[in-house]
C-alpha positions in Angstrom: 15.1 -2.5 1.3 13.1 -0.8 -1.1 9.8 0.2 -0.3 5.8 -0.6 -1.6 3.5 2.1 -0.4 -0.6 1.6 -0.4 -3.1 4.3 -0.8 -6.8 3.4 -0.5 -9.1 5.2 -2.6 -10.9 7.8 -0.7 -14.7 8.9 0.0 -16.0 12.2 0.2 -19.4 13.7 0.6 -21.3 15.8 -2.2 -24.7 16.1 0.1 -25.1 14.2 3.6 -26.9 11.2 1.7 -24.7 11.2 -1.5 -21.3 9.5 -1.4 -18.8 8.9 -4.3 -15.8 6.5 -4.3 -12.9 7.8 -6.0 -12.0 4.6 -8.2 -8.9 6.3 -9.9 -5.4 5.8 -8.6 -3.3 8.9 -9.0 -0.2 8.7 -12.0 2.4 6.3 -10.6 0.0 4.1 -8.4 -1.5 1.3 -9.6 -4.8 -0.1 -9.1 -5.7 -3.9 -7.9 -8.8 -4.5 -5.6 -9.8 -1.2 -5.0 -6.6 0.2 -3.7 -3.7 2.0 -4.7 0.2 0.6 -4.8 3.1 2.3 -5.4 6.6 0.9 -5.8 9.4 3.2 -4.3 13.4 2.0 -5.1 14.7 3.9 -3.0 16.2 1.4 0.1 15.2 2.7 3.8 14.7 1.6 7.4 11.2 0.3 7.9 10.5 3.2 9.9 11.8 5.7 7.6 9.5 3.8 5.0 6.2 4.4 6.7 7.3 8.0 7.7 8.0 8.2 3.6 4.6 6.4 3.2 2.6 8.9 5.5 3.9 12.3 4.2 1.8 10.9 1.0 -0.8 10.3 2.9 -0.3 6.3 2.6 0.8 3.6 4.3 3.3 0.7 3.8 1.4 -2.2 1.8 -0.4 -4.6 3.8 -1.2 -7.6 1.9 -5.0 -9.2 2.2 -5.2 -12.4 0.3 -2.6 -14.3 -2.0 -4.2 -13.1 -4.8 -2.8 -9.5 -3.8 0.1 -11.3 -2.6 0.7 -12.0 -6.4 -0.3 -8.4 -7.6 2.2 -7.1 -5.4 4.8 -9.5 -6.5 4.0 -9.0 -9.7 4.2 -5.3 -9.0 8.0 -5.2 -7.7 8.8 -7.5 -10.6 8.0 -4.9 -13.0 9.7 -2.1 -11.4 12.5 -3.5 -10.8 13.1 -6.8 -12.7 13.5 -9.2 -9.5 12.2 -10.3 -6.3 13.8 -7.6 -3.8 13.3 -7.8 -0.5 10.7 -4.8 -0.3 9.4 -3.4 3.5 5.3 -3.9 3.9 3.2 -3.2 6.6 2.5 -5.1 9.4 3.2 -5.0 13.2 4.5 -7.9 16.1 1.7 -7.1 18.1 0.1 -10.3 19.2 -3.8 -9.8 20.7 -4.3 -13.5 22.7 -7.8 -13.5 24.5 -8.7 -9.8 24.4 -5.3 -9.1 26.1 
């Protein structure tokens, strides 16, 4: 499955009491929310994917809210003119009762 990578927009210190957000995405991201998507074609594992994701220093997309559920729909429909089955972050850990 083709791949949607998120980078989040990154701080950085000027003096110890002034920080600036970086608002910009970098060419080929694009912007909703205060983070950073990128759509990427190319059809992988899901591991490969995140491995792909981290040598950009990003991570697979992990979606929030519905309204970035759309974004992100909204997102692969553009790039690639249908819904495809696109890898996202996540993980099957379960955390029951501080177990």
């Amino acid at each position: 499955a083709p791949i949607i990578l998120r980078k989040s927009p990154y701080l950085f210190s000027a003096k110890s009491d002034l920080v600036k957000r970086s608002t910009d995405c970098p060419r080929g991201w694009t912007g909703f929310n205060g983070r950073c998507f990128r759509y990427i074609p190319k059809p992988m594992s899901w591991a490969r994917a995140e491995k792909n994701c981290h040598s950009m220093k990003a991570n697979l997309a992990s979606v929030h809210d519905m309204e970035e559920y759309h974004e992100i729909q909204k997102l692969i429909m553009t790039a690639s003119h249908e819904y495809k089955e696109t890898w996202i972050g996540g993980t099957d850990t379960v955390k029951m009762n501080g177990r």
